[in-house]
C-alpha positions as CSV (number, residue, x, y, z in Angstrom):
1,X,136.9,154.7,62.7
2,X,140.5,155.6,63.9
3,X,143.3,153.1,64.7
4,X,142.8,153.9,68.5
5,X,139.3,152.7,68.1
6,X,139.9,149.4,66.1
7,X,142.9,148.4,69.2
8,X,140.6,148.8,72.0
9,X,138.1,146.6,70.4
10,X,140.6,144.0,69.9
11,X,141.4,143.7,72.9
12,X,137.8,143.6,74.2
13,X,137.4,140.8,72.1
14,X,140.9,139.4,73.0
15,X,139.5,139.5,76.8
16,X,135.9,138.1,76.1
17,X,137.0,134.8,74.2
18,X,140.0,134.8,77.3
19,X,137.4,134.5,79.5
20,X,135.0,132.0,77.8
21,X,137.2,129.9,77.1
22,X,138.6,129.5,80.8
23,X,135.4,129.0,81.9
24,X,134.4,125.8,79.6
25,X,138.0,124.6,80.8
26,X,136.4,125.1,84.7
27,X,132.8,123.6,83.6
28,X,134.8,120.5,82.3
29,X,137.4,120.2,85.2
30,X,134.9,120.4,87.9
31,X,132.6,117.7,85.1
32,X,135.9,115.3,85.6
33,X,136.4,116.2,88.9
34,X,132.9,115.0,89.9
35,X,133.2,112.1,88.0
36,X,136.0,110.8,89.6
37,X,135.3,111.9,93.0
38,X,135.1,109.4,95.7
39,X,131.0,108.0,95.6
40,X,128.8,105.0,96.4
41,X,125.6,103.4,95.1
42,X,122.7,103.7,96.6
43,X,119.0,102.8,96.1
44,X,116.6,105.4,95.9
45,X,112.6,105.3,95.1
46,X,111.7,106.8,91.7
47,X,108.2,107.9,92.8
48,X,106.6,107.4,95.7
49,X,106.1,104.6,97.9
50,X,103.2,103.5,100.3
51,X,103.3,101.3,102.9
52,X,102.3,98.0,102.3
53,X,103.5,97.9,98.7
54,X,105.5,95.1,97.5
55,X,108.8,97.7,95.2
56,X,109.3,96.7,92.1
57,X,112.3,97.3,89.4
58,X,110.4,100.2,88.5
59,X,110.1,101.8,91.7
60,X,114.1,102.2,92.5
61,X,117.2,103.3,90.7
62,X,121.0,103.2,91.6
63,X,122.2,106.8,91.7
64,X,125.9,107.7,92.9
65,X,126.5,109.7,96.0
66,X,129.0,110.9,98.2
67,X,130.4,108.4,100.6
68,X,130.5,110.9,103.7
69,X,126.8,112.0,103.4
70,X,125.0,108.9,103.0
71,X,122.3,107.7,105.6
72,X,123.1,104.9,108.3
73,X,121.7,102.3,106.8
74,X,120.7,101.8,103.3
75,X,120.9,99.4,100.1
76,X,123.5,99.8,97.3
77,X,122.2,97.3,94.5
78,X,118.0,97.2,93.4
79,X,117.9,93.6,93.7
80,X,118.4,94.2,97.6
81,X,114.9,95.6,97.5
82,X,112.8,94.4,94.2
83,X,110.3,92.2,95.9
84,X,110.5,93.6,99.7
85,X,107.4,94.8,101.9
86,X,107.7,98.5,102.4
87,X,107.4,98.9,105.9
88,X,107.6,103.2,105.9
89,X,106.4,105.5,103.5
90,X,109.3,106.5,101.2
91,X,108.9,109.6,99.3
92,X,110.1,110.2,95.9
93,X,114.0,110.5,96.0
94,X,114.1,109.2,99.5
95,X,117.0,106.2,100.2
96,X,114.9,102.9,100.3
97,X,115.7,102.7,104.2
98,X,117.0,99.2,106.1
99,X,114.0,97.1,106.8
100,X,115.5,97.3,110.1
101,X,115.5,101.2,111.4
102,X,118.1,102.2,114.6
103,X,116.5,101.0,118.1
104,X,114.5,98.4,116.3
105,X,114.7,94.3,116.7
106,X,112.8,91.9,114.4
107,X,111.7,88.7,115.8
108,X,110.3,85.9,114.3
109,X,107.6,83.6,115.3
110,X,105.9,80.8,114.4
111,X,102.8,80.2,112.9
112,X,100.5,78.2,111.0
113,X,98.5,78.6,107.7
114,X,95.4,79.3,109.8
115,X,97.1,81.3,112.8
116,X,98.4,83.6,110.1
117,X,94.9,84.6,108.8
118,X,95.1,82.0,106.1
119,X,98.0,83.8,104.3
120,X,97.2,87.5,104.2
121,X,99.6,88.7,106.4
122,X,102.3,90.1,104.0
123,X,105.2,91.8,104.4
124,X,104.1,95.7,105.0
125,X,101.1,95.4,107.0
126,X,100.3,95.2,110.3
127,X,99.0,93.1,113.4
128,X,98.5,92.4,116.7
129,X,99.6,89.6,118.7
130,X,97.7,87.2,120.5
131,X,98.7,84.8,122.7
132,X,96.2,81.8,124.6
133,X,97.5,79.7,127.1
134,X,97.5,78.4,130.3
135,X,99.2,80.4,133.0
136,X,100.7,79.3,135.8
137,X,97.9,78.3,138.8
138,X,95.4,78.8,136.1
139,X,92.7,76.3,135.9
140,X,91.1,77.6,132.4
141,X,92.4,78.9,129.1
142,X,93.3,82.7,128.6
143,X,93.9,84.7,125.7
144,X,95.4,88.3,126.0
145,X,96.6,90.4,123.6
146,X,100.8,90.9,123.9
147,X,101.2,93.6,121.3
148,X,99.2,95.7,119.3
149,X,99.6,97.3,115.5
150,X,102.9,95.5,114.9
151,X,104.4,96.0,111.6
152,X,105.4,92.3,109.4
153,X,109.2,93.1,107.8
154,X,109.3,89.6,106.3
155,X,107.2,85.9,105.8
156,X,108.9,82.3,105.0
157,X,109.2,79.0,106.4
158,X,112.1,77.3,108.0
159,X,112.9,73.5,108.8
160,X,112.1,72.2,111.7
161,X,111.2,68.9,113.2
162,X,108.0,67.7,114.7
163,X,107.2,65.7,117.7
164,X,108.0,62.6,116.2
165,X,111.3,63.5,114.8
166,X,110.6,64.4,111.4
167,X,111.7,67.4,109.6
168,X,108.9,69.4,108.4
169,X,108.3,73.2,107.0
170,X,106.8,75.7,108.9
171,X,105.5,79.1,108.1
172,X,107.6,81.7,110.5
173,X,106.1,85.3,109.9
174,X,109.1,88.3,111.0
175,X,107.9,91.0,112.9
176,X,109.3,94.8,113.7
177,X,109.3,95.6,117.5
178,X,111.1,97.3,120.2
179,X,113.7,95.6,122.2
180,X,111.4,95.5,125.1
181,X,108.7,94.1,122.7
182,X,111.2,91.2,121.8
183,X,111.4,90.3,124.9
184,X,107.5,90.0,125.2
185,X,107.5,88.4,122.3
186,X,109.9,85.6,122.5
187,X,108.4,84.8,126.4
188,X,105.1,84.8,124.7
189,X,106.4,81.9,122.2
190,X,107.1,79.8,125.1
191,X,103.5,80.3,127.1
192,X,101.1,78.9,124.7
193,X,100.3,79.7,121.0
194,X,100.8,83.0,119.2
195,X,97.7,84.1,116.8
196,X,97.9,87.3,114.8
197,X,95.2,89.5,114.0
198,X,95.3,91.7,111.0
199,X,94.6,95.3,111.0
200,X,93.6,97.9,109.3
201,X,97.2,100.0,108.4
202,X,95.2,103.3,109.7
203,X,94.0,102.4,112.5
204,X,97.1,103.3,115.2
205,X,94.6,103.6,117.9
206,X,96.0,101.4,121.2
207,X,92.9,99.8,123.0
208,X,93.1,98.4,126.8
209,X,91.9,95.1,125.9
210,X,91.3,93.0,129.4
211,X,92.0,89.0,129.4
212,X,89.3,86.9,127.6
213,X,89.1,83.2,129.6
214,X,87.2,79.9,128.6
215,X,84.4,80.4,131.3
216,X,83.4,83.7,130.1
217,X,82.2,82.7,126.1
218,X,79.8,80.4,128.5
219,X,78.3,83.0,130.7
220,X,75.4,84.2,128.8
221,X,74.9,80.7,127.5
222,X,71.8,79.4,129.0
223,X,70.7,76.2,129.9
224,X,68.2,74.6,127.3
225,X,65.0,74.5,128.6
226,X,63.4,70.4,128.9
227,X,61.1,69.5,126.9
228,X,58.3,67.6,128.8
229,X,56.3,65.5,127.2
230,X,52.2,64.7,128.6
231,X,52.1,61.2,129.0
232,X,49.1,59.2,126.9
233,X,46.1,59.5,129.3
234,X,44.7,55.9,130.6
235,X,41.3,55.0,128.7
236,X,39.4,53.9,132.1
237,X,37.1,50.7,131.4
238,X,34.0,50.7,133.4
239,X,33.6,47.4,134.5
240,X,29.6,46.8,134.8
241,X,28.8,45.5,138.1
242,X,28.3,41.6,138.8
243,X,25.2,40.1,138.4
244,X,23.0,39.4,141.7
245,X,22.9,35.5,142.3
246,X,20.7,34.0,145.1
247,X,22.9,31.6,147.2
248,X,21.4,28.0,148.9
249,X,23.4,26.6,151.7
250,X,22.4,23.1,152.3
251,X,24.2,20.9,155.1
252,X,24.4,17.6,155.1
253,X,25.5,16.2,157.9
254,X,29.2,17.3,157.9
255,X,29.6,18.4,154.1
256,X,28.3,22.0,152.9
257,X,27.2,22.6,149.6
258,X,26.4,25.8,148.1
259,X,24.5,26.6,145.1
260,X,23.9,29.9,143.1
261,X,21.3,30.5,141.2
C-alpha cells in the first residue's frame, strides 16, 4: 500500500469521527435544549376511559408539554381528577378535558335521597328531568318532563335551612346543560319539585313525551261494583183459623148479655 493510499484514509477517518462526534454534540444540545424549553403539566389518560367511570391514580399521568399548544381547558396535577365522573369518553393519550366543555353551564339542583333514585345517580351518567307542580290556573297536579338524557358532572350536599329555621344537609346533584337549558332548569326549581329519572347511557333517543295530570292515573279506574246482599226471607206462620162459637143474646130489660159457647 503506497503512502498516497495510507493519507487519504486518514483523512476519511479524520472526517468520519469529525462528523460523529458533531452529531452527539447536536443529539445532546437539542436533549438540553428540550429540557429546558418553556412546558407545562398536564393530565393525560394512560388507557382509555369510558363514560361513567369514576379515574383513578392509575388511569392518568402528568406529562410536560408545550405551553402554546395545549387545549383550552385542562388539568395540570392528578389529584384534580383521581375520583371525578368521566363525563366524555377520553381515549388513550387524550388531555383529561374540563368537566365543564366551551358553551356549556352546570347547574345544580336539589334533591332528595328518594328524588335522586335512592342514590344511583353518580357522577358520569345520565338523566332526565322531571318536574310536577301546579301551574298557574291549574286546578290539578302535572308532571312534564323539562329535559331529557342530561349528563350528572358532580353530587354533594350543601347547608341549608329548613322551614323552621334550622340548618340542615341536603343532597344537590350538578348537572351539564346548555345555557338555554339552565335557564329551564333553574325556572323549573321554582315551579314545583324536580325528580330525575335515570337512563340508560345508550339510549340518546329524544321522545315527545305529552304532560301526565292527576285526573288521568284515574281514568280507567273503575268504580267498584256493590255488593248486594239478599235479605233473610220472612218464615210466614199460618195462623189456623178461630174456632166457630155459637153466640146467645139474652136481654133483660135494659142490660144485654151475651154468651159463647
Amino acid at each position: 500500500m503506497n503512502r498516497s493510499r495510507l493519507l487519504l484514509i486518514g483523512v476519511v477517518a479524520l472526517a468520519l469521527g469529525a462528523f460523529a462526534s458533531f452529531a452527539v454534540y447536536r443529539n445532546l444540545q437539542s436533549r438540553t435544549g428540550s429540557n429546558n424549553a418553556p412546558g407545562v403539566d398536564v393530565v393525560i389518560a394512560t388507557g382509555d376511559i369510558q363514560v361513567g367511570a369514576k379515574i383513578e391514580d392509575k388511569d392518568v399521568k402528568v406529562v410536560r408539554f408545550p405551553s402554546g399548544d395545549l387545549p383550552p381547558s385542562c388539568f395540570h396535577q392528578k389529584s384534580s381528577v383521581v375520583g371525578r365522573g368521566v363525563v366524555l369518553p377520553i381515549a388513550k393519550g387524550e388531555f383529561v378535558p374540563s368537566l365543564i366543555p366551551p358553551g356549556m353551564r352546570a347547574v345544580s339542583v336539589r334533591v332528595n335521597e328518594v328524588v335522586s333514585v335512592a342514590g344511583f345517580v353518580l357522577p358520569g351518567t345520565r338523566v332526565d328531568v322531571l318536574l310536577t307542580g301546579n301551574p298557574s290556573g291549574a286546578t290539578e297536579q302535572q308532571t312534564t318532563t323539562v329535559l331529557e338524557n342530561v349528563a350528572v358532572i358532580a353530587t354533594g350536599q350543601r347547608l341549608e335551612r329548613n322551614s323552621a329555621g334550622d340548618p340542615q344537609m341536603t343532597p344537590v346533584i350538578t348537572l351539564l346543560v346548555s345555557p338555554d337549558d339552565a335557564q329551564k332548569l333553574t325556572l323549573a326549581s321554582t315551579q314545583g319539585r324536580i325528580q330525575l329519572a335515570l337512563r340508560n347511557p345508550l339510549d340518546t333517543k329524544q321522545q315527545d313525551l305529552a304532560t301526565v295530570k292527576s285526573n288521568s292515573l284515574y281514568q280507567n279506574i273503575s268504580a267498584p261494583t256493590p255488593v248486594v246482599r239478599e235479605r233473610p226471607k220472612r218464615k210466614t206462620v199460618e195462623i189456623p183459623p178461630a174456632p166457630a162459637f155459637y153466640t146467645v143474646e139474652v136481654i133483660r130489660g135494659n142490660k144485654m148479655d151475651v154468651t159463647k159457647f
